[in-house]
C-alpha positions as CSV (number, residue, x, y, z in Angstrom):
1,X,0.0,0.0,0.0
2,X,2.7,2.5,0.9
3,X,4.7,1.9,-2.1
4,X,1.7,2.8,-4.5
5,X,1.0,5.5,-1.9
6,X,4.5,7.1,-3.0
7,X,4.3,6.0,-7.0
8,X,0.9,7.9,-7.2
9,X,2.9,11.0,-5.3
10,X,5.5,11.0,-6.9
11,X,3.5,10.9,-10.4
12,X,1.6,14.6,-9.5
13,X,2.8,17.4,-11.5
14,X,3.5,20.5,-9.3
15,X,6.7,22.6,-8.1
16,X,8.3,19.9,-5.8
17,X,11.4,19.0,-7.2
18,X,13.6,15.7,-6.0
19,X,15.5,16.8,-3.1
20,X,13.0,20.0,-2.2
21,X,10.8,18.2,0.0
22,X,11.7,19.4,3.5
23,X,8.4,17.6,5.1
24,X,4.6,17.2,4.9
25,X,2.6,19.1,7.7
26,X,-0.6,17.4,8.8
27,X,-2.5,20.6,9.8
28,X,-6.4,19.9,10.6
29,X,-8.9,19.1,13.3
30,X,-11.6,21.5,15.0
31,X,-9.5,21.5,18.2
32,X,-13.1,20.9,20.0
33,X,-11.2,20.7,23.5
34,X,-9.9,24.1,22.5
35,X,-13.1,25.8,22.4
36,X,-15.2,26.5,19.6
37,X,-14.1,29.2,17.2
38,X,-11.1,28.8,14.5
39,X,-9.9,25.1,13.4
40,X,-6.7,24.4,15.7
41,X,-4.1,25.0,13.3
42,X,-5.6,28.7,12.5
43,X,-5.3,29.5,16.1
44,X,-2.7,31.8,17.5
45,X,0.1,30.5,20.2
46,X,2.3,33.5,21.0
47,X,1.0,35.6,18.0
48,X,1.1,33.3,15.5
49,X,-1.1,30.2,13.9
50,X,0.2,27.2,14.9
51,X,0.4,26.2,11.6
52,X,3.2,28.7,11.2
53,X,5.6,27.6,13.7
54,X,5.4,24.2,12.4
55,X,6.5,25.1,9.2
56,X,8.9,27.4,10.5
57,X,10.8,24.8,12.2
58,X,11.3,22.7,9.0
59,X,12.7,25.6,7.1
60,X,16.0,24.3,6.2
């Protein structure tokens, strides 16, 4: 299953080029223990979306 997982990636056209792929960031869920409101990884932790200091910390 993985490997056609990968094959069927790796087939989609777009602007990822071998060696560019830093990582994948899951980012979804309501965050219902949270509170309602935005979806969790909308919602600001020291200013920023979550979201955002996820991808900052795979910056190479």
């Amino acid at each position: 299953m993985a490997d056609k997982t990968l094959r069927n990636f790796a087939s989609v056209p777009g602007p990822v080029r071998s060696g560019a792929l830093v990582g994948v960031v899951l980012a979804g869920g309501e965050g219902k223990r949270m509170g309602p409101g935005l979806l969790k990884p909308l919602r600001r932790l020291a200013g920023r979306p979550m979201v955002a200091h996820v991808v900052g910390r795979l910056r190479p």
